[in-house]
C-alpha positions in Angstrom: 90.6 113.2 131.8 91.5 110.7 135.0 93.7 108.3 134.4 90.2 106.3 135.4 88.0 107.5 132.8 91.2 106.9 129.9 91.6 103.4 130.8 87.4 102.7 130.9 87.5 104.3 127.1 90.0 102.4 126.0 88.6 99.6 127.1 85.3 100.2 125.6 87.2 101.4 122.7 88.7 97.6 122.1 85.2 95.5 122.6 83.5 97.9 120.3 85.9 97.5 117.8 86.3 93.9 118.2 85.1 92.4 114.4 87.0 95.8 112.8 90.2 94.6 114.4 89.7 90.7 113.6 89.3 91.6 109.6 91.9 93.7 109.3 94.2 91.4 111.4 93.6 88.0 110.0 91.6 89.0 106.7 95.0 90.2 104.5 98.0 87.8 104.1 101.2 89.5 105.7 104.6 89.0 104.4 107.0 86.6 106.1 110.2 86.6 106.4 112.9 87.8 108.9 111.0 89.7 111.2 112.3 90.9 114.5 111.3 88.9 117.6 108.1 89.7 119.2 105.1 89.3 120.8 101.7 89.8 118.9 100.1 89.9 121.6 95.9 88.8 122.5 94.3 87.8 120.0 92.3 90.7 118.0 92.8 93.4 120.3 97.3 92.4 120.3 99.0 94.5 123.0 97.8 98.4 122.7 96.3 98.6 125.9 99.8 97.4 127.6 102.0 100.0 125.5 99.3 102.8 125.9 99.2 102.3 130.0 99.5 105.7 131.5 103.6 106.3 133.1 105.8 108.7 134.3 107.1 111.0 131.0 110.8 110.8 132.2 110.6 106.5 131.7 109.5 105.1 128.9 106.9 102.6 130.8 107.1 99.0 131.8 106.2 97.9 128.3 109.0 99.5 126.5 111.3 98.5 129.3 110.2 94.8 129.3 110.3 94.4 125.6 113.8 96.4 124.6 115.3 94.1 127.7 113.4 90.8 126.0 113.6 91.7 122.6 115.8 94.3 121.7 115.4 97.5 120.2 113.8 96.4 116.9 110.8 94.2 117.7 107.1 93.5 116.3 103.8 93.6 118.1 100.1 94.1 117.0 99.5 97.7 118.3 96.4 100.4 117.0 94.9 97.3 115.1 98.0 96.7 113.1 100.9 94.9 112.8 103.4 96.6 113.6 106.9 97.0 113.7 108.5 99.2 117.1 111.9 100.5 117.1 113.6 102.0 120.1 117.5 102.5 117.9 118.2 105.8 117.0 119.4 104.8 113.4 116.3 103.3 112.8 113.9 106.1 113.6 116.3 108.6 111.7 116.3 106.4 108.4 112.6 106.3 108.9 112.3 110.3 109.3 114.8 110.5 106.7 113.0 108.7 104.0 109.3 110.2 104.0 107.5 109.7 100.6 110.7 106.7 100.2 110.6 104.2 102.2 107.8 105.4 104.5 104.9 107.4 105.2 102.8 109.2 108.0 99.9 106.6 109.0 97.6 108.1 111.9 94.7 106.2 113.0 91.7 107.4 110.6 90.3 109.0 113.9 92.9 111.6 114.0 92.0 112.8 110.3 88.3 112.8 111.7 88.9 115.5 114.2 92.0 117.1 113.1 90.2 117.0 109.6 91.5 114.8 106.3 93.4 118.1 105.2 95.5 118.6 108.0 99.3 118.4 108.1 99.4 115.6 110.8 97.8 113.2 108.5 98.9 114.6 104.7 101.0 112.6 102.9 102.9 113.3 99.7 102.5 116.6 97.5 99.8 118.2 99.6 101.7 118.0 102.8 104.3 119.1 100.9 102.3 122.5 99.9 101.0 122.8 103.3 104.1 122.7 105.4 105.7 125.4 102.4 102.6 128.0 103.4 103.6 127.4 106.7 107.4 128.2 106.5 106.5 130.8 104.0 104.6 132.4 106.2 107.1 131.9 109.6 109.9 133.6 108.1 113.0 134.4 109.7 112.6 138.2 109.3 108.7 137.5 110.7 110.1 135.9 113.7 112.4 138.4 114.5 110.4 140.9 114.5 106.4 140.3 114.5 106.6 137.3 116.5 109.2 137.9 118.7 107.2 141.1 120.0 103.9 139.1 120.1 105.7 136.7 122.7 107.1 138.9 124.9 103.9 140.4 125.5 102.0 137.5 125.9 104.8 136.7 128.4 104.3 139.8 130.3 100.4 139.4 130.3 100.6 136.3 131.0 103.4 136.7 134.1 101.7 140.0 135.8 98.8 137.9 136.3 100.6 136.7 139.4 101.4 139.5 141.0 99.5 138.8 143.5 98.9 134.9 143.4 101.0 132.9 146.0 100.5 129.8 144.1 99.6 128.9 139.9 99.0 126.0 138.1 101.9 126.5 135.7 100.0 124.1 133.2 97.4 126.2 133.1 99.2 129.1 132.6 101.5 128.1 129.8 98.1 127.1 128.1 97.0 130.3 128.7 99.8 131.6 127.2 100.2 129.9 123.8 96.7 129.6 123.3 96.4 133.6 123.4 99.6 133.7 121.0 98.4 131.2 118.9 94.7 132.5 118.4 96.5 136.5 117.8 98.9 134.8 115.9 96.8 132.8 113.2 93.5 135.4 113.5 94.7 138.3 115.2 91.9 137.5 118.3 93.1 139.4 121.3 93.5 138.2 125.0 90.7 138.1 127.2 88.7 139.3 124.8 84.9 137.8 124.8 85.2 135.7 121.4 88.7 135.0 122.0 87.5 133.5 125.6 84.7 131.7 123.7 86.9 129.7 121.3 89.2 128.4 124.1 85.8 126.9 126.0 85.1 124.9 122.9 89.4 124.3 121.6 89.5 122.9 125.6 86.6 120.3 124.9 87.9 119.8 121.1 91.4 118.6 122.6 90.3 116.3 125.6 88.9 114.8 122.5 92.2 114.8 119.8 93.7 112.2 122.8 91.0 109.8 124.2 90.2 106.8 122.7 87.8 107.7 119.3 84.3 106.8 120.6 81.4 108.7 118.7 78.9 107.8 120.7 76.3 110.9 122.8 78.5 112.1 125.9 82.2 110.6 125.0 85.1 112.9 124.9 85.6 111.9 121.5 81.4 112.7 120.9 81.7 115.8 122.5 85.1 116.9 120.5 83.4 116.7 117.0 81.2 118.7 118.3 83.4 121.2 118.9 85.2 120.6 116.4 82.5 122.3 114.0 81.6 125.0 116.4 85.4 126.5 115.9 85.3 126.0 112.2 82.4 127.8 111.8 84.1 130.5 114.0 87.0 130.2 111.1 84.6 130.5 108.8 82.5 133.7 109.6 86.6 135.1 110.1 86.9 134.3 106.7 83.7 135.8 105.5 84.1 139.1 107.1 87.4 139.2 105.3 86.5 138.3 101.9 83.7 140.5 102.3 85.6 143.7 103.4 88.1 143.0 100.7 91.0 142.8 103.7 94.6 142.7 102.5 95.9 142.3 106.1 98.6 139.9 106.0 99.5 140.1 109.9 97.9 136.8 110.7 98.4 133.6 109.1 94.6 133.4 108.4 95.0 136.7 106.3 97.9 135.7 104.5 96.7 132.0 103.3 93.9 134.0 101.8 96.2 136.3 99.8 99.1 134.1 99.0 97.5 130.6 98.2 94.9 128.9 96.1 93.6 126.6 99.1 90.3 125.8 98.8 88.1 127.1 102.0 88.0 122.9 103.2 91.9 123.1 103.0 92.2 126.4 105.2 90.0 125.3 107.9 91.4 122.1 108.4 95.0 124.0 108.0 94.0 126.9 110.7 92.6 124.7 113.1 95.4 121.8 112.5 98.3 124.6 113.5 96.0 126.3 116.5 96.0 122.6 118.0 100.2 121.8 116.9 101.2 125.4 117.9 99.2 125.6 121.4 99.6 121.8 123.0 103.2 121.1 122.5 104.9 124.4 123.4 102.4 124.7 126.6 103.4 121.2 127.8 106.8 121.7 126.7 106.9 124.9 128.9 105.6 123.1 132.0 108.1 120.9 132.0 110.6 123.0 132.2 109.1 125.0 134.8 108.9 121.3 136.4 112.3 120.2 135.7 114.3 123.7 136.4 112.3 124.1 140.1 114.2 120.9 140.5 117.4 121.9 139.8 118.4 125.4 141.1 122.3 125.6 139.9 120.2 125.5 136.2 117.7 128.0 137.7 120.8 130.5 139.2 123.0 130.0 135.6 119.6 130.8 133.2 119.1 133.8 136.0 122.8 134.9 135.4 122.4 134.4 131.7 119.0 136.9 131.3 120.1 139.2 134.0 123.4 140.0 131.4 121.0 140.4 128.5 118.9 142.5 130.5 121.4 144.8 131.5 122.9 144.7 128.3 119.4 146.4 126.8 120.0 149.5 129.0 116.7 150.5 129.8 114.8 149.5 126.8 112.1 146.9 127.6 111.2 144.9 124.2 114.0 141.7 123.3 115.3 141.9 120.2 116.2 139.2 117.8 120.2 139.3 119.3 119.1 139.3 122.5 117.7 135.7 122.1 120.2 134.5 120.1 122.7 135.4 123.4 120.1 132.8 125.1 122.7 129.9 125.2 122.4 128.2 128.1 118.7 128.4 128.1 118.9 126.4 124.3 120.6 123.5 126.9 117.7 123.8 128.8 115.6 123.8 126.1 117.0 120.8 125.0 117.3 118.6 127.8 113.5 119.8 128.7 112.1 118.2 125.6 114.7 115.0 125.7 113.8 114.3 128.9 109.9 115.2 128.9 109.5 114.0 125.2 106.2 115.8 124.5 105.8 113.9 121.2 106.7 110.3 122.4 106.3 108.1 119.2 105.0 109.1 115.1 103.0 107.0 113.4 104.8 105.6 110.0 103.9 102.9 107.6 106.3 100.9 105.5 105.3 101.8 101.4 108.1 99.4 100.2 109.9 96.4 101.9 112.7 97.5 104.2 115.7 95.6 105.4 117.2 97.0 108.4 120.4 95.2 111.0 119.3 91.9 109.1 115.5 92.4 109.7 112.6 93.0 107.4 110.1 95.1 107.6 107.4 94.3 105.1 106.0 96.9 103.1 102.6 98.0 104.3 103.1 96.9 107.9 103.2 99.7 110.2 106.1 101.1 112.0 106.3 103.1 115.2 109.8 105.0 116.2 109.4 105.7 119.5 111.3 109.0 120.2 111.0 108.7 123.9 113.0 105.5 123.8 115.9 107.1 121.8 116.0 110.2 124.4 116.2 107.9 127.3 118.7 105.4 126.0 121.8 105.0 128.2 123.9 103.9 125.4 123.6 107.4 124.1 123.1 109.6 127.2 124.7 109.2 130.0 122.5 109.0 132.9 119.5 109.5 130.8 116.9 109.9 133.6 118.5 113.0 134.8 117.8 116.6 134.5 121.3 117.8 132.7 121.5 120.5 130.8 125.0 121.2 131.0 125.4 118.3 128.4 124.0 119.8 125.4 127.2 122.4 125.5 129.8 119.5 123.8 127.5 119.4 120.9 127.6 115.6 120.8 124.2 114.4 121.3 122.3 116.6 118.8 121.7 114.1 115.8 120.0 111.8 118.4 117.5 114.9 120.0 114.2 114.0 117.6 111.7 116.0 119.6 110.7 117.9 116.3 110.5 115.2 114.1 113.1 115.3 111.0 113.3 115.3 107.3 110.5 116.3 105.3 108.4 116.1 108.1 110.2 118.4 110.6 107.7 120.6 112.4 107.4 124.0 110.6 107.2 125.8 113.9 110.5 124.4 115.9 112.2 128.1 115.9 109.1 129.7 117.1 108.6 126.9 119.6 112.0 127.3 120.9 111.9 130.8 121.0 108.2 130.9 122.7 110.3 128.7 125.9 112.9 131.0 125.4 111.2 134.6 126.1 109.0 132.3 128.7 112.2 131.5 130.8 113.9 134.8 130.5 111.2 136.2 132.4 110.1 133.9 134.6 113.8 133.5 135.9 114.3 137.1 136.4 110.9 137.9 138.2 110.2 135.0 140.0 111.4 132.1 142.5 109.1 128.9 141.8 108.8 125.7 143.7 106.2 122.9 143.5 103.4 123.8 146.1 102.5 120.1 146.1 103.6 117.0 144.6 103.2 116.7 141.1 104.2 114.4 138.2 104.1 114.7 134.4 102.4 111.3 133.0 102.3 109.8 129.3 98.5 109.0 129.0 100.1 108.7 126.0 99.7 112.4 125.7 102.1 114.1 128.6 100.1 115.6 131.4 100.4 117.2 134.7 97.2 115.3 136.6 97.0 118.4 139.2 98.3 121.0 136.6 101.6 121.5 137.9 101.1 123.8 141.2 104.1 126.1 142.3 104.4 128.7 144.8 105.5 131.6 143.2 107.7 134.7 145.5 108.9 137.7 143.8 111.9 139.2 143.1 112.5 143.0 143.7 113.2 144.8 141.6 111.2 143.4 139.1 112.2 143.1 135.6 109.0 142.7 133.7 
């Protein structure tokens, strides 16, 4: 989606919801009090469109700039149809994260429970997110990630890189979508690459996501319309995988879709919602995650020549054998600081949506229970009272170990994304064999943009040489 067609949505998405807006605004009584300094904004529709305007994902955008240099890092504003409090300070954001189901609680817009669905993890609150997230770390076990996993990714590496054996130039976002899609879809219900239903699924999960981040418009030929659609098409693909299962009496536990069905008590509502709501978390964050660091390592070659130094070690080390093993990543040091700085830096996940359940006092402010509060990650990452030089690619600065209670890119407390370690690794087995196989530079000027989603507008283009010998 242009940067265009997101700003006519959103725009269309504000007058439409005009009376929605006003009663929820001015028809409840707010709590006073100290409140941070602020601006509400325009009346009914406050100041979303300003802090959703589309910006570079290495800044945090002119809004966040001019309010932290106005107001400080604590401030209040009228944003998603709510008032709202916005904090930018890191011990604000990791009380919030800290005290899910306490002090506060996950509050997406009731759109992103309409396509995500009202039992996925994203939106749960409470006991049921609680049983959700525990089938999901039950089922990405350490020894499951070490071996299953960890086999599954380097292949859908290697598929994934041999493509461009003869390709002078890739869209790396494309390809990194490629890749965790594929992983993701054998991963969840063993569906294999290329195959014709596997091929079918990513058509409709393409036209499902463009709708997860434009503005929630049901109406005939919107991206939102045209999501919801999709939407159902993929869970009745979930559910026919389902049927021929329960059908054939199948005890495989191999995929996640297998194992939910043997190991929990879920109803079939609460393992669609759950499939699909991990497809969408385990594909669009790793693949945007990856092409940034493609983008931010073809930028910095001394960090391209010491992860090429690192990988060429463990690949001699393996003496001819050509799967990693679980060691073997763990060696992967350097490339952790890379994986580190890539997601500070990019912030793939920029802000969560929280609301206060009880009243909160905070550096002399209150928060009122019931308002809403948004801890913008991005703004943490990018501080320059806790990085130094924030807007630079720096790897090397994750080796002290200093600045590693102030990296939120997975979230934290009871709410920490299930699948970090098999994100990390996924970047991990990526970069070890990208860096031994290829040289990569941008074939043309690209930029990754918050729309607020982070995006490459032209896909990220790189030429691509080889090196010889191989390694793949």
């Amino acid at each position: 989606m242009s940067e265009f067609e997101y700003g006519l949505e959103l725009l269309i998405l504000f007058a439409v919801s005009l009376s929605l807006i006003l009663l929820n605004l001015y028809g409840r009584k707010q709590k006073r009090g100290n409140l941070p300094p602020g601006n509400m904004g325009w009346p009914f529709v406050g100041e979303s469109i300003a802090y959703l305007k589309p910006h570079p994902a290495n800044t945090i955008g002119k809004y966040m700039e001019h309010h932290i240099s106005k107001y400080g890092k604590i401030f209040k504003s009228h944003l998603f149809g709510e008032a709202t409090i916005v904090s930018a300070d890191a011990g604000l954001n990791r009380l919030i994260l800290q005290n899910e189901g306490k002090l506060f609680e996950c509050s997406y817009p009731s759109s992103i429970g309409g396509i995500l669905g009202k039992w996925s993890m994203l939106v749960l609150v409470g006991d049921m997110h609680r049983d959700m997230r525990t089938i999901s770390l039950n089922f990405l076990t350490n020894s499951r990630l070490k071996t299953h996993l960890l086999r599954q990714v380097e292949r859908h590496t290697a598929l994934v890189l041999s493509s461009w054996a003869h390709r002078p130039v890739v869209c790396a976002q494309d390809e990194a979508k490629k890749f965790t899609f594929n992983l993701m879809a054998e991963h969840i219900m063993s569906l294999e690459a290329g195959e014709a239903e596997t091929e079918r699924l990513k058509k409709e999960y393409i036209t499902f996501m463009k709708g997860v981040v434009s503005p929630p418009l049901n109406f005939p030929g919107t991206a939102y319309w045209k999501a919801l659609r999709s939407r159902a098409t993929i869970l009745k693909f979930i559910d026919c995988k389902m049927e021929e299962r329960m059908k054939t009496g199948s005890k495989n536990e191999q995929d996640l879709l297998g194992w939910v069905l043997n190991n929990s008590s879920l109803s079939k509502d609460q393992i669609l919602d759950l499939v699909l709501s991990l497809l969408f978390a385990g594909h669009e964050t790793s693949s945007v995650a990856i092409a940034l660091a493609i983008y931010f390592l073809q930028g910095c070659p001394t960090a391209v020549q010491n992860l090429r130094e690192e990988h060429l070690e463990i690949s001699i080390a393996k003496k001819g054998t050509r799967e990693l093993s679980w060691d073997d990543y763990k060696k992967m040091e350097f490339t952790q600081c890379v994986i580190s700085e890539t997601l500070r830096l990019g912030n793939v996940v920029r802000f969560l949506h929280r609301k206060a359940i009880k009243d909160v006092r905070y550096k002399g402010y209150d928060i009122p229970c019931g308002w809403k509060v948004l801890p913008v990650i991005a703004a943490v990452h990018l501080d320059p009272s806790l990085f130094d030089q924030p807007w630079h690619f720096n790897p090397w600065r994750w080796q002290s170990g200093r600045e590693t209670k102030n990296l939120m890119a997975f979230g934290g407390g009871g709410r920490l994304c299930a699948g970090s370690e098999l994100a990390k690794m996924e970047m991990a087995v990526f970069i070890h064999h990208l860096v031994l196989n290829f040289g990569f530079a941008l074939a043309e000027s690209d930029e990754a943009f918050a729309f607020p989603f982070v995006d490459f507008p032209k896909g990220l283009p790189i030429s691509i040489t080889h090196i010889d010998p191989p390694f793949l």
